[in-house]
N, C-alpha and C positions, 0 to 999 in steps of 0.2 A: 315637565309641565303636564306631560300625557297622565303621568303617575297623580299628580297632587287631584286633577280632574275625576278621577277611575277609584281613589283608595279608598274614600267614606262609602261609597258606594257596592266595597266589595264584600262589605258584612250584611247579614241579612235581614235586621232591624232596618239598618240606614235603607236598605230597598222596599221594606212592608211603606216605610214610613213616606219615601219617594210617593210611589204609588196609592197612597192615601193622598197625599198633595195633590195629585193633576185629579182623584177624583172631586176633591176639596172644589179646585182651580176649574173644572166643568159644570160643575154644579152651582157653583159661587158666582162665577164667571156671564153664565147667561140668566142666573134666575136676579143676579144681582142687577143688572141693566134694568129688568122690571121693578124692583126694590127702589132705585134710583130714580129714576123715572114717572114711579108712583109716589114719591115723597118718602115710600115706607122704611127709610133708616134707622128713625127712631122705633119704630112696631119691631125691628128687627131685633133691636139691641133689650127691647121689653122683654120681646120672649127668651131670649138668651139667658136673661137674668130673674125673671120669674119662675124659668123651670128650675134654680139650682135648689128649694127643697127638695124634689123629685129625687134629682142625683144626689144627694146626698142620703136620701132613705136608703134608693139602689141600694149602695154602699153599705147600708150599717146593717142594709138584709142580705147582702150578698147576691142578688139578681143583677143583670144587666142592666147596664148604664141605659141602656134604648130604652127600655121597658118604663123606667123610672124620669125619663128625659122626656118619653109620650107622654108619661100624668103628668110630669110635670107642665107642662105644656098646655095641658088640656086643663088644669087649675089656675094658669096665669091668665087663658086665653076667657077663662071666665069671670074671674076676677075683678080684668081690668072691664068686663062691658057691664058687670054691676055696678064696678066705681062709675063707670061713665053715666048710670042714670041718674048721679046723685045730681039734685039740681043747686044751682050757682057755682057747681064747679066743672069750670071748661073740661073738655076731652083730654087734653097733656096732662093735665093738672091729676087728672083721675087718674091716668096710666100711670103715670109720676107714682102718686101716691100709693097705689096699688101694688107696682114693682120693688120700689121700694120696702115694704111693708114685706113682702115675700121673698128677697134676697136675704132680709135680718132674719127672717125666721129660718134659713138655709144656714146664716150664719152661725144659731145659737144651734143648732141641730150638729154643726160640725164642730160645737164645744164636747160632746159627749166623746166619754171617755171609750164608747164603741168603735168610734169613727175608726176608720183605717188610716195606719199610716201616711198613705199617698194621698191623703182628700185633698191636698193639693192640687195633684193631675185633675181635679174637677173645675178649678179656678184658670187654670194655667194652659192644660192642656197636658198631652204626654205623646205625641205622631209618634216619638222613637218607642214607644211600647206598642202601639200595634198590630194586632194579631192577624190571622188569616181569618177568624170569624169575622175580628174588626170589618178585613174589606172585602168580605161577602156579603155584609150586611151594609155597608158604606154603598157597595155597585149596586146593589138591587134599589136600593133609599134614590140615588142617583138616577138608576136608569128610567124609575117613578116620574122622577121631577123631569126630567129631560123630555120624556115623553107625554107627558101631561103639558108641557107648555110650549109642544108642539102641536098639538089637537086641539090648545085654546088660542093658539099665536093670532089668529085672523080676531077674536073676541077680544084677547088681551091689548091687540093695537089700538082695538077702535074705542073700548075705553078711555085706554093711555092716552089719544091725542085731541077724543072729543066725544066724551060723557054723553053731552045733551044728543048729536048725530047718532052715538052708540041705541040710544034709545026709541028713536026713528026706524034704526032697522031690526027691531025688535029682540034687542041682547041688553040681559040686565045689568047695569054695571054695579050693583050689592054684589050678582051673584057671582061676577068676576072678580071682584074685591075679595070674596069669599073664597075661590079656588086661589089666587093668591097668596094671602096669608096662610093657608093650609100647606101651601107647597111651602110658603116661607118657614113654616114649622118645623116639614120634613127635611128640609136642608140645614136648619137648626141643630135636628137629630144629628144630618150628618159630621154636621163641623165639631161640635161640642167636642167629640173624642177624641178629636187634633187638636185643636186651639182650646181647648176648653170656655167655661163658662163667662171670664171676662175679654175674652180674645176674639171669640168665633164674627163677632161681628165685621172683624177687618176682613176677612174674604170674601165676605156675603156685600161689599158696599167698596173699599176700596180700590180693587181693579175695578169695576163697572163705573164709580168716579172719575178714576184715571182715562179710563177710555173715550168718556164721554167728553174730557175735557180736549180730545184729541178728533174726535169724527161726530157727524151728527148723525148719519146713517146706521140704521137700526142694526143691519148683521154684521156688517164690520164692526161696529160698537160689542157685539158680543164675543165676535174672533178675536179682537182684539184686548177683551176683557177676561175672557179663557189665558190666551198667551202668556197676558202680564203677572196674572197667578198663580200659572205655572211657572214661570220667570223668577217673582217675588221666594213661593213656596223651595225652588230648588237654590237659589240664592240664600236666603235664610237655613236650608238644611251645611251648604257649605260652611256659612259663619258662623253656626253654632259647633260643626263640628274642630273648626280648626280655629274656634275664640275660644273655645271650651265655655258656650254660656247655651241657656235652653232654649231649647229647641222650638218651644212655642211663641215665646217673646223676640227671639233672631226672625222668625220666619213672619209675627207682625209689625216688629222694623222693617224687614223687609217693603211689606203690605205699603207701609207708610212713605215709604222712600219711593215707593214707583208711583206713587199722588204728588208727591212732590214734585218731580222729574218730570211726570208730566203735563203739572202749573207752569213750572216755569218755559217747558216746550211750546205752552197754549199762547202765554204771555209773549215771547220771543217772536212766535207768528203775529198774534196781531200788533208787535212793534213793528216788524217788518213791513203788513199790510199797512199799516199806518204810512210810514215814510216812505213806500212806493204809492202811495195814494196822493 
């Protein structure tokens, strides 16, 4: 039993890619409680999928995936506020069309006969490919976000739970909206390299889902949403290693199965509360 536990983990990919996870699973973990919280699920999965031009240029210039993951980023994140002044069409409908519009053009960008083999890992994700620049550059991205919404936690709350009060005590909530989404960028950065481009959103939203559906208190909701992605993330690296399937898709089954678990954990309590009531 000891052996099955200890073997994936004694080569040194399955370890870069470990320790990619729980940075994933901290960063995901607490910035995603805000994401949740703020409605921003969809803004999440926008920018994931508006920067794949970006990653795909990367790629066919041979620069870092980050580099090309930034433009990209910063071309979706503009995109979608010019689609947004078109008028008679609502705010989703803009994003909608916007993201849309910019994932095709990633697509036709990855018909060229430049592309690299793996532009795959751009879709998908590649954690087992992982380098040490990878998570030098994942922990510094990380310890960004970590610490930026801690210096804004007292503004991010009073946003979060009351916009209009927020503006009484003189914090603007644009401009909290606004460090938000920025952090939500740079976590973007960070996941894209794990779970790649159509994946990244389940670490940034499904544990902080999960958690939420388990406590209402604000830090536990985030200890708790750190845990379960690291949970999910080290669960998924065992099933892919010993189902023989990838590593980015086992590890967002993963993602998905601890939303499920704990629906139905939510649901079980308030059966219970019910019939003791």
């Amino acid at each position: 039993m000891l052996d099955a536990l200890t073997e994936p983990f004694s080569q040194a990919l399955m370890q870069r890619a470990l320790l990619e996870l729980l940075l994933l699973a901290a960063v995901g973990g607490t910035l995603g409680c805000w994401i949740v919280l703020g409605g921003l699920s969809y803004g999440a999965e926008s920018l994931a999928h508006g920067m794949f031009p970006g990653l795909v240029l990367a790629a066919l210039a041979g620069v870092p995936l980050l580099l090309g993951g930034a433009a990209g980023i910063l071309v979706a994140a503009l995109a979608v506020a010019l689609a947004a002044r078109v008028e008679r069409i609502g705010r989703d409908d803009a994003i909608a069309v916007a993201v849309t519009t910019l994932f095709g053009a990633g697509a036709l960008l990855a018909l060229s006969p430049q592309v690299p083999v793996g532009i795959q890992g751009l879709l998908f994700g590649d954690v087992l490919g992982t380098s040490r620049g990878d998570l030098l550059a994942g922990g510094a991205l990380t310890a960004l976000v970590l610490v930026a919404l801690r210096l804004g936690h007292q503004r991010l709350l009073a946003v979060a739970f009351d916009r209009a009060g927020a503006r009484a005590l003189g914090i603007a909530p644009v401009a909290v909206d606004a460090l938000l989404l920025t952090l939500l960028g740079v976590a973007v950065l960070v996941a894209v390299q794990g779970l790649g481009n159509l994946l990244v959103v389940a670490v940034l939203v499904a544990p902080a889902a999960a958690a939420r559906l388990l406590t209402r208190r604000l830090a536990p909701m985030m200890a708790l949403a750190v845990a379960l992605g690291a949970l999910a993330g080290i669960g998924g690296l065992y099933l892919s290693y010993y189902a023989r399937i990838a590593a980015g898709a086992a590890i967002a089954g993963a993602l998905v199965a601890v939303w499920l678990l704990a629906h139905a954990a939510s649901q079980i309590r308030k059966g219970s509360g019910a019939a003791s009531g």
